[in-house]
C-alpha positions, 0 to 999 in steps of 0.5 A, a space after each residue: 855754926 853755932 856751937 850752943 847746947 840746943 844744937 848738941 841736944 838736937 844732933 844728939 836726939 836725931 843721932 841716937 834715934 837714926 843712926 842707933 834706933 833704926 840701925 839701918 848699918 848694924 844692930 839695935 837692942 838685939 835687932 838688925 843685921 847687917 853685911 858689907 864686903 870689904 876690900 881685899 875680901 874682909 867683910 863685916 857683920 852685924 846681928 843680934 847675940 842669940 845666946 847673950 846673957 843679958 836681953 838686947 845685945 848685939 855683935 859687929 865682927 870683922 872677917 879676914 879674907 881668910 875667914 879668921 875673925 879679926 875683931 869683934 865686939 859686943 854692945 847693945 847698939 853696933 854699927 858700921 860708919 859710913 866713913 869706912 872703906 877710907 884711910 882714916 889714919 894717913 897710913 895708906 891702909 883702908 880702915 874700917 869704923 864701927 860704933 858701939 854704944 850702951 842702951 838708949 840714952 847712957 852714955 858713952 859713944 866709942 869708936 873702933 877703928 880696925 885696919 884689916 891686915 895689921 895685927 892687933 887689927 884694932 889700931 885706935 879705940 875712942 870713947 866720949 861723952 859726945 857723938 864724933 862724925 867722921 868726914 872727909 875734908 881737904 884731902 884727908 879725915 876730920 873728925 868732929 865734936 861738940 864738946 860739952 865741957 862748959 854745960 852749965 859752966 859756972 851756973 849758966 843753964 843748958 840752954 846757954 851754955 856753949 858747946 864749942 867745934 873740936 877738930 881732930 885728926 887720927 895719925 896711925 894710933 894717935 889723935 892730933 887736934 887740929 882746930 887751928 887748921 880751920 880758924 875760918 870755920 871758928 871765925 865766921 861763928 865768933 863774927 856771928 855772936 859778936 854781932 847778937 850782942 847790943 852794945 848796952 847789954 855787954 856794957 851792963 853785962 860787964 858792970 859798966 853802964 849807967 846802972 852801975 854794979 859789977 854783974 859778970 859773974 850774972 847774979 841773977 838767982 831768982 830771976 832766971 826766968 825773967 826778962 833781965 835774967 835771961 838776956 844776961 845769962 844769954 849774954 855770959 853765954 854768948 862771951 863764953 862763946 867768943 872766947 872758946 872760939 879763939 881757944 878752940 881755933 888755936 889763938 889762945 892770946 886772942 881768946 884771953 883778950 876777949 875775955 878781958 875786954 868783955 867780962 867785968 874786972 877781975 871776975 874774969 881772971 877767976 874764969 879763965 881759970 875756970 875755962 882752962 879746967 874745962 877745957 882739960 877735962 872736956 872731949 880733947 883729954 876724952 879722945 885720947 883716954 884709955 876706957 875704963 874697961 877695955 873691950 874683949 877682942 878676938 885674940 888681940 890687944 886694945 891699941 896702946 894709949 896714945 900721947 895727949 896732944 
């Protein structure tokens, strides 16, 4: 697993041309249509809007075995997750996933997750920055992503800087992070980047080798595509990893350690300061925040904001 940012701009690409580009579950920039029967006889639709202000827009609706529309929302890219037919909130009811997004390449990624039978139907509304996946794991949903908080932390280039595993789980509307219930999957990537690193290039990262001078915080500016500079922003991106894996996998006390043990004195105080900052406004606050305009329902309200966790 390794949780840098080339890994998120590749699942990003393939995400958006696949799932959204072609659309094979819904409707892209007014193309596609899409039907499922649902249980209990509900169903789900998706097509183009035909009398849509704007050019390329598309509607995923929810129907009730009555016929009465129970959700619907309107987006240039609609389309049903795969993970629907599936408890995804541990209520014992099926649940239903549809993902909307705004036109190739702006963000955001929002996901609607409709319980048929309740009212308001719209049980949980979650919008990031990031793509999430949806998957079944040890008997319940997990729900997954990269967070990209930490691009470009404190003037790493993207390609260095690391985008660490967020783990969730949903309990009726409210979203619980769960990262610690799977610290070995934390654990074999942290083990994997502690081994990249020569011990000479942490000792020079760390200012404590021969060549002396306290370079933790990576001065390197007009060198970034030197030899030098790149190993050393590699290195800084490598111990951000490190210590994000301890964070994210629920040993805050392991992760300051390791920031001590790696990063120059007392450079390293400044950016744990600067992690936690991060970290805050990152894809764990996202995943619990109210959008900025919620969407128009059919005839019901969006699910209340649920309590940070």
């Amino acid at each position: 697993m390794k949780l840098q940012v080339t890994f998120l701009a590749a699942f990003l690409a393939v995400f958006c041309t696949l799932s959204f580009a072609a659309a094979p579950n819904g409707c892209a920039q007014g193309s596609g249509e899409y039907h499922r029967d649902l249980a209990g006889g509900n169903k789900v639709d998706f097509a183009p809007v035909a009398d849509a202000a704007g050019p390329a827009q598309c509607r995923g609706v929810v129907t009730a075995a009555d016929g009465t529309t129970i959700f619907e929302i309107t987006a240039p890219e609609v389309l049903l997750n795969e993970i629907t037919g599936t408890d995804i909130n541990a209520d014992g009811k099926l649940d239903v996933v549809i993902e909307s997004h705004r036109a190739h390449g702006q963000c955001c990624f929002t996901y609607s997750v409709v319980t048929p039978g309740l009212t308001p139907a719209l049980v949980k509304e979650i919008t990031t920055s990031v793509p999430l996946n949806f998957e079944e794991r040890d008997g319940t949903v997990q729900i997954t992503g990269h967070d990209n908080a930490f691009i470009g932390f404190d003037g790493l280039p993207d390609e260095f800087s690391p985008t660490p595993l967020a783990i969730f789980r949903l309990r009726g509307s409210s979203v619980y992070y769960v990262g610690q219930a799977y610290w070995h999957d934390y654990e074999l990537d942290l083990n994997e980047a502690r081994n990249s690193i020569p011990r000479s290039r942490l000792e020079k990262f760390k200012g404590t080798s021969a060549s002396g001078g306290s370079i933790g915080n990576v001065n390197t500016q007009g060198k970034a595509d030197s030899l030098e500079g790149r190993e050393m922003y590699s290195t800084k991106g490598t111990v951000l990893q490190i210590v994000l894996d301890y964070l994210y996998g629920g040993k805050g006390q392991e992760a300051w350690k390791a920031l001590q043990e790696m990063w120059a004195y007392p450079d390293y105080i400044r950016v744990r300061q600067l992690i936690l900052q991060a970290r805050s406004r990152g894809l764990m606050s996202e995943v619990n925040r109210q959008p900025a305009k919620p969407q128009q329902q059919a005839g019901v309200e969006t699910a209340p904001k649920a309590t940070q966790q």
